[in-house]
C-alpha positions as CSV (number, residue, x, y, z in Angstrom):
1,X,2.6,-9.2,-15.2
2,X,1.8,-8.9,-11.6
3,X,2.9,-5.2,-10.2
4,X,2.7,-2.7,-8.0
5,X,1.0,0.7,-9.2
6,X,3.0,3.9,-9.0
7,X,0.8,5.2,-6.1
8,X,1.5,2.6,-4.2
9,X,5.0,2.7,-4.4
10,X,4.4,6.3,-3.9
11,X,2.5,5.5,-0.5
12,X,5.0,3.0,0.5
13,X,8.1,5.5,0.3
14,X,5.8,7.9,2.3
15,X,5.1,5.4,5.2
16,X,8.6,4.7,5.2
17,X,9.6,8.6,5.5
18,X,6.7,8.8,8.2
19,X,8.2,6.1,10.1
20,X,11.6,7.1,11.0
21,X,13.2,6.5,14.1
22,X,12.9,10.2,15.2
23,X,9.1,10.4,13.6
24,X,6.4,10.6,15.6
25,X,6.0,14.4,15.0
26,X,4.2,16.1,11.9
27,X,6.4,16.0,8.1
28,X,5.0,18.1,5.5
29,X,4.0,16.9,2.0
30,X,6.7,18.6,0.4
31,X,9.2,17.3,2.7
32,X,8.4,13.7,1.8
33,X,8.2,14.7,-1.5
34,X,11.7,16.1,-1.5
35,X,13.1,13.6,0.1
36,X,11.6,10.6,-1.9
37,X,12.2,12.4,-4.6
38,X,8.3,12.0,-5.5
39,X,6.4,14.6,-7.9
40,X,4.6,16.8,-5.0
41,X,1.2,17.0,-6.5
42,X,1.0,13.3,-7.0
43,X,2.2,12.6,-3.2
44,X,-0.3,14.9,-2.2
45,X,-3.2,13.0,-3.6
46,X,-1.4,9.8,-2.4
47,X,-1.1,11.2,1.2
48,X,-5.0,12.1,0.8
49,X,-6.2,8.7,0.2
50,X,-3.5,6.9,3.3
51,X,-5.2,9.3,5.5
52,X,-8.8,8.5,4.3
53,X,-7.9,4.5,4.5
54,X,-6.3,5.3,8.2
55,X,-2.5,4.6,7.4
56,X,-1.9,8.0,8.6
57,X,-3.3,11.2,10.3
58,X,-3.2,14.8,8.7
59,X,-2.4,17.6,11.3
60,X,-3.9,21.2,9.8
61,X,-2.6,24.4,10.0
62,X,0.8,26.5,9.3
63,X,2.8,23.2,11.0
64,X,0.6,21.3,9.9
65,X,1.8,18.4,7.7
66,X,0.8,14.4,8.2
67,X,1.9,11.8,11.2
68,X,1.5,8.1,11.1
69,X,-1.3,7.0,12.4
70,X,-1.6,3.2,11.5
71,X,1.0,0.6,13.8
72,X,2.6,-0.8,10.8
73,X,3.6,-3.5,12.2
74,X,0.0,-4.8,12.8
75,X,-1.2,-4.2,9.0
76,X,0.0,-7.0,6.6
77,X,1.1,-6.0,3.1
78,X,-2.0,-8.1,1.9
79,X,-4.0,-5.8,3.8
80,X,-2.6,-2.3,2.6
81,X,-3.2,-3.6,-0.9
82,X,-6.5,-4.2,-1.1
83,X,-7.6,-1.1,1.6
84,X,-5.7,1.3,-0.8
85,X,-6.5,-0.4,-4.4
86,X,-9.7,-2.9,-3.8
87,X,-10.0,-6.4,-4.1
88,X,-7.0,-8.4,-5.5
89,X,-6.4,-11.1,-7.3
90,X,-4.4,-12.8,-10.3
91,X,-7.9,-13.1,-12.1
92,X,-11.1,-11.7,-12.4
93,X,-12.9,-15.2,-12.0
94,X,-11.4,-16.0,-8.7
95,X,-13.5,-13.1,-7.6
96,X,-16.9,-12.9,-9.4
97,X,-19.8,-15.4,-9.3
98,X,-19.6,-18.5,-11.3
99,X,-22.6,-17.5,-13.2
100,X,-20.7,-14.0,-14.4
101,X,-18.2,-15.8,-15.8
102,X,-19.1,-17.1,-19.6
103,X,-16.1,-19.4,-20.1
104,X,-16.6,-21.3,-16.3
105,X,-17.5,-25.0,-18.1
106,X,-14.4,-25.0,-20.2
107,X,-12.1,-23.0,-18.2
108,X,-9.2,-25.2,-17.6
109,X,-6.9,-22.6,-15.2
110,X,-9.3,-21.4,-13.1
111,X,-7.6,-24.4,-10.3
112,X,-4.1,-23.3,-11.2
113,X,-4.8,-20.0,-10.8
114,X,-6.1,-20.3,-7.4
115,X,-3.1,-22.4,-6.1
116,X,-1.1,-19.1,-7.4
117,X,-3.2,-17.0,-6.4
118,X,-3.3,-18.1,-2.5
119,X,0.2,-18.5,-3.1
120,X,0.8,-15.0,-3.4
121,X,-2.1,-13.9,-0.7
122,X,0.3,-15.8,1.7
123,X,3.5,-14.2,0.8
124,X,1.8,-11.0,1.0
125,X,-0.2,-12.0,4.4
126,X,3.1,-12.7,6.0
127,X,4.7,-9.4,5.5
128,X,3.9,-6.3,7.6
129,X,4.2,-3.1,6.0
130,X,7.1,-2.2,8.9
131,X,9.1,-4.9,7.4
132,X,8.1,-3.6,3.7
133,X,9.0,0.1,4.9
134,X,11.8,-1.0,7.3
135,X,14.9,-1.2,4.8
136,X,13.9,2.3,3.4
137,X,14.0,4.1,6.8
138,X,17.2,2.4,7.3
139,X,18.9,4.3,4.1
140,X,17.1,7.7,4.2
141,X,14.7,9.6,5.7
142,X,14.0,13.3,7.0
């Protein structure tokens, strides 16, 4: 089954706390946490790797915290998934060289696959991760 990992729910949630109306200034990691409801330690190491892949900027010291840094409206969902998890796709083959793949001559998916898989690149490719994070900001928030 095709599915989002934990983390990047986790990162989503955060964007979306990051992204309020009000934001702009520095939240700390425990406030998101709080507020998402999202085991602190775990956020942390999330928070670690947006800011090491650009999504967002952390601020040090006693105020310090993290801020957006990424326009989320120019960064596709598409995009986010594969900066924060790698390469993506519904099967391995789609993505190696023929001559990796033992079963290539009697494959009989490997077209169908394809179709779905560009199927879903476009869905993804046509949302932006403001539009992802938008409802969520709409609900809660800091």
């Amino acid at each position: 089954m095709l599915k989002l990992t934990r983390k990047i729910e986790y990162a989503l949630m955060a964007l979306g706390c990051l992204s309020q109306p009000d934001g702009g200034g520095v939240t700390k990691v425990r406030e998101i946490a709080d507020t998402c409801g999202i085991p602190f330690p775990v956020l942390a190491k999330v928070m670690q790797q947006l800011a090491r892949k650009g999504f967002v900027e952390p601020v040090q010291g006693a105020q310090g915290g993290y801020r957006l840094k990424a326009q989320l409206a120019d960064v596709n969902l598409w995009q986010f998934l594969e900066r924060m998890e790698g390469p993506l796709g519904i099967v391995d083959c789609l993505y190696v060289n023929e001559d990796e793949c033992t079963q290539v001559e009697s494959c009989s998916i490997r077209s169908p696959m394809r179709v779905i898989d560009h199927t879903i690149k476009s869905v993804l490719t046509g949302l932006s991760l403001e539009s992802v994070v938008r409802p969520y900001t709409q609900g809660r928030g800091l």
